[in-house]
N, C-alpha and C positions, 0 to 999 in steps of 0.2 A: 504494500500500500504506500504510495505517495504521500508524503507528510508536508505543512504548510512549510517548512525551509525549501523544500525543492522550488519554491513558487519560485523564488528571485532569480533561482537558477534560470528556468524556463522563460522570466522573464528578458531576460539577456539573452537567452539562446534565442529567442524570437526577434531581439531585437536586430542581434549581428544578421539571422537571416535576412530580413527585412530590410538590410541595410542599403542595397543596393536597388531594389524592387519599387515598381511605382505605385507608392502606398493608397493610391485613388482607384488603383483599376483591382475589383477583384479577381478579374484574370490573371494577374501576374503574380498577386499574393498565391491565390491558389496554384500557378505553375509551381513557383519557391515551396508550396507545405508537400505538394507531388516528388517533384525533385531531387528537392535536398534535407528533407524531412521524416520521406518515404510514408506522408497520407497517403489513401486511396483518393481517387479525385473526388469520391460524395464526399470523406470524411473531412476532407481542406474546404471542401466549401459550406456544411454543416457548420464546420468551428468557426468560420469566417462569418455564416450568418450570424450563430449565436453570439458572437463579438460583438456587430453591430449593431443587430438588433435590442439584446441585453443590456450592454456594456459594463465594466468594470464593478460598478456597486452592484449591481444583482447578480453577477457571477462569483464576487468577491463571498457574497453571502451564498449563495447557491456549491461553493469550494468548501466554506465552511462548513455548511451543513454534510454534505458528501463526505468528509472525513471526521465527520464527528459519530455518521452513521455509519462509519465505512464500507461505504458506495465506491466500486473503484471504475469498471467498467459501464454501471446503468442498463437501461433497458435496452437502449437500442443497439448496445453491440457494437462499438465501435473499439 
């Protein structure tokens, strides 16, 4: 199980991905989580929605809650 110190990590690791990608187009985001990431194409563009459409505070709580109930993978199998 992923615990909340890994966050910072992944936060970084996304950001170096990202670092070069044109953070407006979701198709480039999603090439980068394909690529160099090794998502499936639904599962980068899944994360990508839930990014935007969510964002940060209700995933932040949403992270909390999943490791408080140690939820690792969820329903849908990703």
């Amino acid at each position: 199980m992923n615990t909340a110190e890994n966050v910072a990590g992944l936060v970084e690791e996304y950001r170096t991905l990202f670092e070069d990608a044109d953070v407006g187009s979701s198709d480039s985001l999603e090439t980068v989580l394909v690529r160099d990431a090794e998502w499936t194409p639904e599962a980068a563009a899944h994360l990508l929605r839930l990014a935007t459409h969510y964002g940060s505070f209700m995933l932040r709580n949403a992270l909390a809650i999943s490791l408080a109930l140690d939820i690792e993978d969820g329903e849908l199998g990703f």
